[in-house]
N, C-alpha and C positions, 0 to 999 in steps of 0.2 A: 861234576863239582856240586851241582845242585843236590842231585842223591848223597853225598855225600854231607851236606850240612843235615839235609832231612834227616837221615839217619843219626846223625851226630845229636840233632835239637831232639828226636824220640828216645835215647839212648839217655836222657836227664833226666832225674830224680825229679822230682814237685819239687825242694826245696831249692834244689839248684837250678831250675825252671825258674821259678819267682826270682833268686837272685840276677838271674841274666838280664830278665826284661826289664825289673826296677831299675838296675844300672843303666841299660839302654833308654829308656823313658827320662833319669835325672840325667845325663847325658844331652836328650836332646832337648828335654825344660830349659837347664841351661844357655847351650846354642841358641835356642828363640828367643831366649831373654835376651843375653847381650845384643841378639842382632836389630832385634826391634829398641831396647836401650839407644844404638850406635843411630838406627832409622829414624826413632823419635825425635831425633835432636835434629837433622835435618827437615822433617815436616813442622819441625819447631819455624826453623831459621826460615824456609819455603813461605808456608803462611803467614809468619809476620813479613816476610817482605811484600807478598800481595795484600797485605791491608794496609801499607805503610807505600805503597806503590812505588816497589823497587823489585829487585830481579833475583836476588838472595845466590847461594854458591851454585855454579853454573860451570864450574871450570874443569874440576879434576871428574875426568871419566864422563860417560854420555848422560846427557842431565844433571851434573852434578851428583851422581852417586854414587863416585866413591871418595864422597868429600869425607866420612867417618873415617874411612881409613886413612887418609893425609891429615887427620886431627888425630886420629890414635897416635902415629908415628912421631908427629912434634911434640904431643906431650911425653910421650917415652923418652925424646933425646933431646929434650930443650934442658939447659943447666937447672940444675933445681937446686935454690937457697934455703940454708935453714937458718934463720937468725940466729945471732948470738944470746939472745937475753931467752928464748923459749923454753920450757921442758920439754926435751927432747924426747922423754917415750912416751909419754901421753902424745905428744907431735906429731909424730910417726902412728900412733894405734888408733887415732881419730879416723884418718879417712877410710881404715881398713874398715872400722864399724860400722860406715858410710853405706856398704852396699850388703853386708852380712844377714841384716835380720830382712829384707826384699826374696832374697836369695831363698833363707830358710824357711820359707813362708810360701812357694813353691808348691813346698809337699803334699799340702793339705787341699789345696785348690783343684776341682776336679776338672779338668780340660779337655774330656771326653767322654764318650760312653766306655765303648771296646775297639776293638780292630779285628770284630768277630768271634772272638772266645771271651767271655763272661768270668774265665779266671784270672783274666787279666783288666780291671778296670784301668779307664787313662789317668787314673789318680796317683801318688807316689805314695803315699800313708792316709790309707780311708780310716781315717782317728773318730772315732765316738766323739770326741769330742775338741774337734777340729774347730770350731769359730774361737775358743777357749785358747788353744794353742796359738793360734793367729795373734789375737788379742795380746796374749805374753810376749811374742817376738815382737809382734808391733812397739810393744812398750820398750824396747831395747834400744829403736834406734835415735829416742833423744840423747843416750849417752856420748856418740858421736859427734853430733853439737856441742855437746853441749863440754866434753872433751878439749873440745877446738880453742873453743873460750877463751876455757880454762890457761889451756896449756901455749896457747900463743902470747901470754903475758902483757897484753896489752889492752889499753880501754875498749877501742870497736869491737873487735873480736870478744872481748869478756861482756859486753853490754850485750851482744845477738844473740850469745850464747843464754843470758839472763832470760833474753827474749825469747828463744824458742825453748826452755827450760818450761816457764809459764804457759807458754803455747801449747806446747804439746800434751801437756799433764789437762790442761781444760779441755779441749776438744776430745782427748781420748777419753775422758768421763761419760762425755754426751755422747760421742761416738758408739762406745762399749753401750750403752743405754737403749738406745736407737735401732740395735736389732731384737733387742728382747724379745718387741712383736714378733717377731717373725715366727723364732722359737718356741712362742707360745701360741703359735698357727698351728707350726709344724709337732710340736712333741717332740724331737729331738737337736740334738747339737751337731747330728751329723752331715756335712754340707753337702753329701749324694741325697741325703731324704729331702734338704730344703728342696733341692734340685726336681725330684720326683715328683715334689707336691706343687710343682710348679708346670705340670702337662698339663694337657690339653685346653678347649677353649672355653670361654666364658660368654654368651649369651649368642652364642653360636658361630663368634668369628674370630671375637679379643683374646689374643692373650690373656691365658691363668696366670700368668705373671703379677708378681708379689707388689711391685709400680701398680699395677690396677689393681688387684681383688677390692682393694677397700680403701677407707679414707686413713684407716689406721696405719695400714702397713705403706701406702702414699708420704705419708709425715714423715713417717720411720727415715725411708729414703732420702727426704728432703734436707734432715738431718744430719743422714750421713753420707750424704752430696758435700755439705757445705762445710763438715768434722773432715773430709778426706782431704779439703782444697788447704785448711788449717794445715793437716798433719804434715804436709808433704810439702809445707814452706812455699805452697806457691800462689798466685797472684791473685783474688787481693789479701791474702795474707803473709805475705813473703818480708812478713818485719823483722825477722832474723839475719836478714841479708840487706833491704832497703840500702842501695847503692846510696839515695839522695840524701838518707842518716847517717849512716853508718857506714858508707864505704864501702859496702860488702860483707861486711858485718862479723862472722865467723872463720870467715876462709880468706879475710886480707892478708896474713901472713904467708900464706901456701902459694906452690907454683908448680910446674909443671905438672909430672905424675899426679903426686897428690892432691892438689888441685881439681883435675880430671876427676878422679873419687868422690868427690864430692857431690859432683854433678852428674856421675853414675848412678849413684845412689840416691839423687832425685830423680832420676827418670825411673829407673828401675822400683822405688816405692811408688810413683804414677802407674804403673804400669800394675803391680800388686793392686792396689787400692779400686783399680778400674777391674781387673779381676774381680776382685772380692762383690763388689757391688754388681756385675752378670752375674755371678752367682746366689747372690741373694735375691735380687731384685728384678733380675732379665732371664730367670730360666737358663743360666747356663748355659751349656752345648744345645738346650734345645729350639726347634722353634716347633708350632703348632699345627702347622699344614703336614700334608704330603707324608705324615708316619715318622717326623723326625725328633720326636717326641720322645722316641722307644730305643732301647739301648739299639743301637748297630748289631746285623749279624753277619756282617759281612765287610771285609775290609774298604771299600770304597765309604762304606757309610760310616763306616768309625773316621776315615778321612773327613768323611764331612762336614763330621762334627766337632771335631777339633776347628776346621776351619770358620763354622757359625760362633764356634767361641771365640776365636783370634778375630772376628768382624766385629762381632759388639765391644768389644776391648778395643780394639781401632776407634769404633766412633768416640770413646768414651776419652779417647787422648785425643784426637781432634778437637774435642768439647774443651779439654783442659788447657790447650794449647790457644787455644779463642779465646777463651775470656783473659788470658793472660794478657792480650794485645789489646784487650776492650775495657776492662772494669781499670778504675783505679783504687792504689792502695788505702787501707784503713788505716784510721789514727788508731795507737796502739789503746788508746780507752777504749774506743768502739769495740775492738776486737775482743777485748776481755768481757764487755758490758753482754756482746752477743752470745759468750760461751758461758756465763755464768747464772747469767737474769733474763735468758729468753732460752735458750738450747737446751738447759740441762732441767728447768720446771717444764718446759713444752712435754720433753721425751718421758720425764718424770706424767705427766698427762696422759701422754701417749699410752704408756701401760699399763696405766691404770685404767684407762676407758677400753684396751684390749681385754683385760683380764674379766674384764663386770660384761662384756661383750661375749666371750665366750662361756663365761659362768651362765647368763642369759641361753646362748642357744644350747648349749648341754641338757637345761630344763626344757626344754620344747616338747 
């Protein structure tokens, strides 16, 4: 059987070669999404219950882990109401856009080296100009919100939706802003080079990582640390929702299925957003010791490295999942006052004093 795929997989054209493994690659992108998606929301419920000192889902399966799956199931078959007074296809096409542009955003994100052959990167579309693509889809998923608003015809739901309308349009300014530095570290927009120029060490043990090299590309991150907590509605920015305003703000009218959507598509942009930021900021699949640094040539090490990626992504939802249960919410002045009069002159700073910085050592 084995001789018999072997033969089968050398018996492919190049082009039909590339089409198999892209498939199998968005294939299992996917599967890891949704499963860490369905996982996050229980290390959600876990951890807040050990800070709130209680014992969180404990019941279905050993440990409580297959409580996703008994929450997949009741929102599939719990009745689901559609008001009378809503628009019904905006209604229905809100929560779909909910997890589409996380989704699409997949592509570009490099989550490996290899798995030994070099004509296979773990990338799904190595785009020139990948953080540009990113940026575009990113910008897609206020229309979900803001959709929801709209189309549930009533005041909370239409006020959250106002609210993450404004939100997301400010932070994605400074956001977008924020990596400039980096790009004009690197010289290109491609996020395997960010990656590249992010080997080996720095004063003989530190991390090349773009968090340290400098105070520039330090700020950068800081930025767009506190631009990702914005974008993805969640705490202390989570005024599109603000149960103690607004009821829940956007998604009061939804239920079951739909519902569920909503809150796919927040984990699943968490989960993007935490990517994005190992890739920029943490070196990617790499780490610095031990040669891990270097593309994989061998499949255990291409495993590896998928998995140093899938760890720093872990911590990073850990982090986001923390300060949810710690920080409390902004008045929505605050929140405006921080994206428009401190974040977006800061980042506007930021590269500016990059740009005179590298102008500077070009002359050396």
């Amino acid at each position: 059987m084995i001789d018999w795929i072997n033969n089968w997989l050398n018996g492919l054209s190049d082009m039909q070669s590339l089409l198999l493994f892209t498939s199998i690659k968005a294939v299992a992108c996917f599967s890891i999404m949704m499963f860490m998606v369905a996982y996050t929301v229980v290390l959600e419920r876990r951890l807040c219950a050990w800070i709130q000192d209680r014992i969180g889902p404990n019941r279905v399966g050993p440990f409580g882990l297959l409580q996703p799956a008994a929450d997949g199931i009741k929102a599939f078959f719990k009745e689901e109401m559609t008001p009378a007074h809503v628009r019904k296809v905006f209604f229905t096409l809100a929560p779909m856009l909910a997890l589409i542009p996380a989704i699409l955003n997949l592509a570009v994100i490099p989550f490996g080296s290899t798995l030994g052959n070099p004509k296979n990167p773990m990338v799904l579309a190595n785009l020139n100009v990948g953080i540009l693509y990113t940026f575009g889809i990113v910008s897609l998923g206020v229309y979900s919100i803001v959709l929801a608003g709209y189309a549930a015809n009533s005041k909370y739901p239409f006020l959250g939706g106002i609210r993450s309308t404004a939100q997301l349009i400010s932070y994605e300014i400074a956001m977008g802003m924020s990596v400039i530095p980096i790009f004009l570290f690197v010289g290109s927009l491609n996020l395997n080079d960010v990656i590249t120029a992010q080997t080996g060490t720095q004063f003989g043990f530190l991390p090349n990582w773009f968090v340290l090299q400098s105070p520039m590309t330090f700020f950068a991150f800081c930025i767009f640390l506190v631009s990702a907590f914005a974008e993805t509605n969640r705490t202390p920015f989570d005024l599109p929702e603000a149960e103690q305003e607004l009821a829940g703000g956007y998604n009061v009218e939804y239920s079951a299925i739909k519902f569920a959507m909503f809150f796919m598509g927040e984990y699943a942009n968490m989960i993007l957003v935490s990517a994005m930021m190992v890739t920029l900021f943490f070196g990617g699949w790499t780490l610095p010791w031990f040669g891990l640094d270097q593309p994989a040539t061998t499949l255990i090490g291409g495993v590896l490295h998928i998995g140093i990626f899938l760890g720093k992504v872990f911590m990073f939802l850990v982090m986001f999942v923390w300060i949810r249960w710690m920080w409390p919410r902004f008045r929505y002045d605050q929140l405006m006052d921080l994206g428009w009069r401190r974040f977006i002159p800061v980042a506007l700073v930021n590269i500016l004093v990059t740009a005179i910085w590298l102008w500077w050592q070009s002359g050396k």
